[in-house]
Structure formats: structure tokens, C-alpha cells
N, C-alpha and C positions, 0 to 999 in steps of 0.2 A: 306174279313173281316168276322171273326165270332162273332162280338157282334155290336151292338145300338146302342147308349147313349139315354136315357129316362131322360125326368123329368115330373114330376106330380105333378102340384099345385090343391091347393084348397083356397076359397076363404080365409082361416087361415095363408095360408101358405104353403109351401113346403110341399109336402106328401112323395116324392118319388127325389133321382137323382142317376145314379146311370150308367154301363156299364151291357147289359143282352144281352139272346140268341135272345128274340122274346116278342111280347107283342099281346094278343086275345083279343078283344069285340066284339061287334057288334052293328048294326046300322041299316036304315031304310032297305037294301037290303039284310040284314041277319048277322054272323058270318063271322069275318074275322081274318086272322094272319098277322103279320108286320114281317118278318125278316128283316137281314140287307140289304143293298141297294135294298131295295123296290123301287116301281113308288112313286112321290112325289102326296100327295092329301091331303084335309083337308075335314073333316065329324065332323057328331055329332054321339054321343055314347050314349047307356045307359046299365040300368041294372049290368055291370059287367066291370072291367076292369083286365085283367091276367098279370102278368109279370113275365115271365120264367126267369128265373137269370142264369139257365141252363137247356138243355132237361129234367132233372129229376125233379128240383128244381120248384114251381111256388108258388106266392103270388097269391091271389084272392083279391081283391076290388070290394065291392056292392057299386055302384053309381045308384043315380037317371037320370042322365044326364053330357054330357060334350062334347067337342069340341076338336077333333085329328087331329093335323099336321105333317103328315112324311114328312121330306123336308132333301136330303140328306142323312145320316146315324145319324139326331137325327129326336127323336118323342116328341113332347111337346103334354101335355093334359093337359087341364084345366076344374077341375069337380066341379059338381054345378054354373055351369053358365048358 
């Protein structure tokens, strides 16, 4: 597999759904990347959320906080929780 599936809520609603290469934040143990078929884990996030759409390509998101689940080849994140 070379892509993800993502979706990104916020407490408004949908921020993000979408097929990408990888997604960056980080969290209490430091900076991390999610490619596809990652180990399944759920954390808390802050500061930043990336979503590369492709190597070249990246969106940036400033968040205060949030809650990341790779489970499979999707990632939900729910920010401002």
C-alpha cells in the first residue's frame, strides 16, 4: 500500500478526509511519522498535526491538543479534545 486513509475531526466538524503518503506530530515521547501499515496505537498529540498528501506535498495544522488512532491502514484524530 502506498497511501492511509485519514480523517481529522474537530469539535465543529470534519477538518480533514482524505487518501495521503504519511501524517507527523508528536507527543509526550517526542516526534513521530505514521506511514502506511504502521503498528496499530492510540496517543495524545499536540502542538502540530502534518499531512503529507505526498513526499513533496504537506499541509501543517497548529493544534493545542488531540487524540491519534492508527488502527489498520486508517488514522482518525480528534483535535481539541
Amino acid at each position: 500500500m502506498d497511501n492511509v486513509d485519514v480523517v481529522v475531526r474537530r469539535r465543529e466538524g470534519l477538518a480533514f478526509s482524505g487518501r495521503v503518503f504519511a501524517v507527523s506530530s508528536v507527543n509526550e515521547v517526542g516526534n513521530f511519522d505514521i506511514l502506511p501499515e504502521h503498528a496499530n496505537f492510540v496517543c495524545t498529540i499536540k502542538d502540530f498535526l502534518i499531512i503529507h498528501h505526498t513526499k513533496d506535498k504537506k499541509e501543517e495544522l497548529k493544534i493545542d491538543s488531540g487524540i491519534l488512532r492508527a488502527k489498520g491502514n486508517l488514522i482518525e484524530v480528534y483535535i481539541g479534545i
